[in-house]
N, C-alpha and C positions, 0 to 999 in steps of 0.2 A: 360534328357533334354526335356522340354515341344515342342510338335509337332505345327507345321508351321498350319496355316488355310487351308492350300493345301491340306496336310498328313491329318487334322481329316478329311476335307469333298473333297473324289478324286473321287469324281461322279460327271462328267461333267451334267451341265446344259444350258439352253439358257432362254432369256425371255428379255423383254424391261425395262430400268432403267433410273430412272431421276437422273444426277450427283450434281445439282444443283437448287437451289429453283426459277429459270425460271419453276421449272419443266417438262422440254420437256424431253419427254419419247424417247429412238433408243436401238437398239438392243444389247444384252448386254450378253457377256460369265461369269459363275461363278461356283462355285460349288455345290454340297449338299454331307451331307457325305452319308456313304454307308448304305444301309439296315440293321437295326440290330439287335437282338433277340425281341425284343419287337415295332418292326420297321414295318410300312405301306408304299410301294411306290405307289404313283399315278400318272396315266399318266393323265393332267391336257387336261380338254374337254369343260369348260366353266369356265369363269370367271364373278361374276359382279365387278361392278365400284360403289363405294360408296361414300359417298358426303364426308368421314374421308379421303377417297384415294387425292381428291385435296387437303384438309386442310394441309396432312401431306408432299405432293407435293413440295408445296410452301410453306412449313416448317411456315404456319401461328400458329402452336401451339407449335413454339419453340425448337423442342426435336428432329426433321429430323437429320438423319446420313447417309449421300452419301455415294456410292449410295444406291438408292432404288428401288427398285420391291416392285410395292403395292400388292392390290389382298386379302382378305378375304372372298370373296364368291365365295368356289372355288368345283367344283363337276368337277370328274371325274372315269378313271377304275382302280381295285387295279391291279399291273403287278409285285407284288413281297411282302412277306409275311415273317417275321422273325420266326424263330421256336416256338416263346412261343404265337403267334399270333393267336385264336381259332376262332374269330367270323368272321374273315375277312379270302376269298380265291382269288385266281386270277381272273380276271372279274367283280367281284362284281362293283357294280356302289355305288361311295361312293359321301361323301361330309366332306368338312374342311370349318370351321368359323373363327371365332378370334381369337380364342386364339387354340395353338400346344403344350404348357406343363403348368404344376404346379406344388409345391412340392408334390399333391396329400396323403401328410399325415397329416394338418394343421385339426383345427377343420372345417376351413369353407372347407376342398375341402371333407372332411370326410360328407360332409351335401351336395354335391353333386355342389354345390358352387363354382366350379373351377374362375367364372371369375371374385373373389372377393379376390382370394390368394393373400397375398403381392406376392408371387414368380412369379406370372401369369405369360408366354412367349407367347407376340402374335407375330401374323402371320404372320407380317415385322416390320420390323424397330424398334428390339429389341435385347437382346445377350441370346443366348443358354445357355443351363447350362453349355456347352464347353467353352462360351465365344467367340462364332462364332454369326456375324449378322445370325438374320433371313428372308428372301427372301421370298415374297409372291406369287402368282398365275397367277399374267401378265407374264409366263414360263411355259416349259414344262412340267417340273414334280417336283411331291412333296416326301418328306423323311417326314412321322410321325409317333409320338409313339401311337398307334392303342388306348388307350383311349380318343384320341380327334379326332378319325374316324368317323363317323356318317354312318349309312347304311341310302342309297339312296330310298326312296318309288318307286316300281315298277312302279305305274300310278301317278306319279309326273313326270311333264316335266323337264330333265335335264338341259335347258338354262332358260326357267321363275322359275324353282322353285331355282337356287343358289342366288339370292339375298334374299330367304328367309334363309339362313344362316349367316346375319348380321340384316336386314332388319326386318326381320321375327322372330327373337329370341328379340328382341330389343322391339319390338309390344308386341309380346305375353307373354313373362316373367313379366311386369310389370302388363300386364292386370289380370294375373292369379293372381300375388299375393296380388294385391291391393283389388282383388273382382271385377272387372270390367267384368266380365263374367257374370254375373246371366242375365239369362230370363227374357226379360221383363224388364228392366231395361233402363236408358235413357245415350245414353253415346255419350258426343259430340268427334267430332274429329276437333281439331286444323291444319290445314296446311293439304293439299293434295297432297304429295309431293313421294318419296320412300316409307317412314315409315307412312304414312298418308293414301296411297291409300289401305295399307297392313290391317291398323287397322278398314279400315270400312270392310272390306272384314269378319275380324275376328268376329268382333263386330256383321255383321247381321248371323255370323255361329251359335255365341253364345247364338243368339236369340234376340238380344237386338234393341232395337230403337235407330237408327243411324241417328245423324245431324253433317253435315261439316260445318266447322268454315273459312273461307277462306276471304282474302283480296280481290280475282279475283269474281267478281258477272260471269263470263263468264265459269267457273269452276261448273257452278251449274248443268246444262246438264249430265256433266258428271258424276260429285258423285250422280247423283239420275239414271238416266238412265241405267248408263254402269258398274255404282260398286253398285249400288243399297243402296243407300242412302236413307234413309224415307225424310229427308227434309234438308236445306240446309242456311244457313247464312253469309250474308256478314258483316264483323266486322266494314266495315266503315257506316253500315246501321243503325243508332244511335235508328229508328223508333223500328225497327224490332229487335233489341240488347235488348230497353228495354222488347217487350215483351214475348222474352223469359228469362228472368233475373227469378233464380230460379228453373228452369225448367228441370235441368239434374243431373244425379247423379254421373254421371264423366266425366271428359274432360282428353283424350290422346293429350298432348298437343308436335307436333312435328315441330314445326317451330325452325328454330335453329337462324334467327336471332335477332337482339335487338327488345321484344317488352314490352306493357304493360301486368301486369297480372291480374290488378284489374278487368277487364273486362270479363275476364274467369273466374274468383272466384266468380263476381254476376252470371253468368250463371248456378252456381251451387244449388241445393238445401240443407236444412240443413243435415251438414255428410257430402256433397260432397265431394271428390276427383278428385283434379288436377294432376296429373302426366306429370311430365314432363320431355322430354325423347330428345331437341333440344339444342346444346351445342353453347351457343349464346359465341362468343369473349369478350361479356361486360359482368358484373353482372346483372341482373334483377331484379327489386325491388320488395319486396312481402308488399303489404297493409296491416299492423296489422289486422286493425277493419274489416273487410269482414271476414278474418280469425277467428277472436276469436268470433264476435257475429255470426257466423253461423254454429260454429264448423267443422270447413273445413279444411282439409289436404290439405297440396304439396307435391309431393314423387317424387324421378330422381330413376332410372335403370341404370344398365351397362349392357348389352346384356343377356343373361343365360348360366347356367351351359350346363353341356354336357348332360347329362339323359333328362333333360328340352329341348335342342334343340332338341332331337332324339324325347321326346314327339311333340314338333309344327309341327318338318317335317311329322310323322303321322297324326296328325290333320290336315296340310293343304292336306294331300291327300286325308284322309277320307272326307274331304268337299271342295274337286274339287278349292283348293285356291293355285294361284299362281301368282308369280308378272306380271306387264303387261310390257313389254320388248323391247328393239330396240335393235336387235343383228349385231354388228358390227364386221369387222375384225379387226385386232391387229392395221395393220398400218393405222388405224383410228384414233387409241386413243387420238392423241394430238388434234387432231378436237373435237372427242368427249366431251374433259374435258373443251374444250372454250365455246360447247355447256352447258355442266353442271352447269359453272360459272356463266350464263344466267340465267340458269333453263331453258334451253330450249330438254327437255325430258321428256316422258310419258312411264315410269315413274323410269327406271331403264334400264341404257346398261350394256347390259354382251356381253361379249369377247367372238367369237370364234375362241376361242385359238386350240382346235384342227384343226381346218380345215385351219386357218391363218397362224400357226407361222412358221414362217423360215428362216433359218438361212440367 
């Protein structure tokens, strides 16, 4: 007789859940199962809040399964370690992203590619391979299988540096593979936002000459002054649009809602590369002819494999990069997420869930 969802997961937990696509978040009992040979527990220390956590909230992308506990940017201590477990001890300061299993035998997880398996299991609001939902980080604590553990960089800050564990893999897996690293090089950034403020950050580690592409002329202070932007663009400046047309050899493009792209595409020189990484609710129309007589790519990402994020989280420590943050406590959150809707944030909240949550 197959076992009750009680009997596989009798490890009490706590954390806040939306029952319903009002999405208001109140505090909510459930389980996780128990620790187990190949098993990582975490007692959860910070959380971020990602602009996917409202989308899937208010169940705007269809697929929401109440309740839910969001949470994928989630760093905290390991407090329990299953025997076959080597890299990971008690203490350890770890981090979990989006995704918690894979079949990890497919050809793509075999290429380190975990979060392209058909099998992928993220990090709520999906079924275990028990066929139990999975529950995210706005909770106490987490149960995972110790390959989608990530070790924590000792001089990485624990609450700015967990939204580079969506945020941050989501920037820097496309940049790496599209080429958008080289020295020297001119790479505009689309939208200044979570994923936007992260990529110029990356973009002047990697050397490269950095221009923000922003609708807000009032935004421009800030990407040259405080994140260190070489120069700066307002897309409704028709003057100033033309005469950079040409002029860049990639655009990270991270605005996620309805816009045009033909205007990013002249900004590119020939070769250029668009990447686009903002999951707009409508299709987006791509201009053949900019396309074909300039020889120009457009390319989307889904976050990065696991090896790939444990590379960014070294990188953002070895170059001093972490998100810039408004740390809130738990019973914040439904304010928070009215504020998000806005976009009224600079530039990512993370949860402190250690210091907040209670029963």
């Amino acid at each position: 007789m197959a076992k009750s969802p009680e009997e596989e997961h009798p490890q009490k937990a706590f954390g806040w859940a939306a029952r319903d696509a009002s999405g208001h978040l109140s505090p909510f009992n459930f389980s996780r199962r128990e620790n187990g040979l190949d098993d990582v527990t975490v007692k959860i220390l910070y959380c971020g809040i990602c602009h996917s956590d409202l989308h899937t909230l208010k169940n705007e992308w269809g697929f929401t399964n109440y309740p839910l506990v969001p949470g994928h940017e989630i760093v905290g201590i390991v407090t329990k370690t299953g025997s076959n477990v080597k890299k990971f001890k008690e203490g350890d300061k770890v981090g979990v992203g989006v995704i918690v299993d894979s079949c990890q035998t497919c050809e793509t997880c075999q290429q380190d590619l975990e979060n392209y398996c058909p099998q992928t299991v993220f990090t709520y609001n999906a079924l275990g391979r028990d066929g139990t939902k999975t529950y995210g980080g706005y909770a106490d604590i987490l149960v995972v299988h110790q390959h989608f553990v990530l070790r924590f960089p000792e001089n990485l800050p624990l609450d700015a540096g967990a939204p580079l564990l969506c945020a941050g893999i989501s920037v820097y897996s496309p940049m790496k593979y599209y080429g958008a690293c080289e020295p020297g090089k001119h790479l505009g950034v689309a939208g200044l936002g979570g994923l936007g403020h992260v990529a110029v950050k990356m973009g002047k580690a990697f050397g490269m000459k950095v221009t923000v592409i922003s609708t807000t002329a009032k935004k421009q202070s800030e990407a040259i002054d405080r994140l260190g932007a070489d120069s700066f663009l307002v897309s409704t400046d028709r003057e100033k649009i033309k005469e950079a047309m040409g002029t860049m050899d990639y655009i990270v493009d991270t605005v996620a809602a309805y816009h045009p792209l033909a205007p990013l595409l002249g900004l590119l020189k020939l070769n250029g590369k668009l990447i686009t990484l903002g999951l707009s609710d409508k299709p987006l129309e791509l201009p053949m002819f900019p396309l074909a007589l300039g020889r120009k790519m457009v390319g989307g990402s889904n976050i990065g494999g696991i090896k790939e994020t444990q590379e960014m989280l070294d990188f953002c420590a070895k170059h001093n990069i972490a998100c810039d943050i408004e740390l809130i406590k738990m019973d914040y959150i439904n304010t928070a997420f009215e504020r998000l809707a806005k976009s009224d944030v600079r530039y990512r909240f993370v949860i402190d869930v250690g210091n907040s949550l209670s029963k």
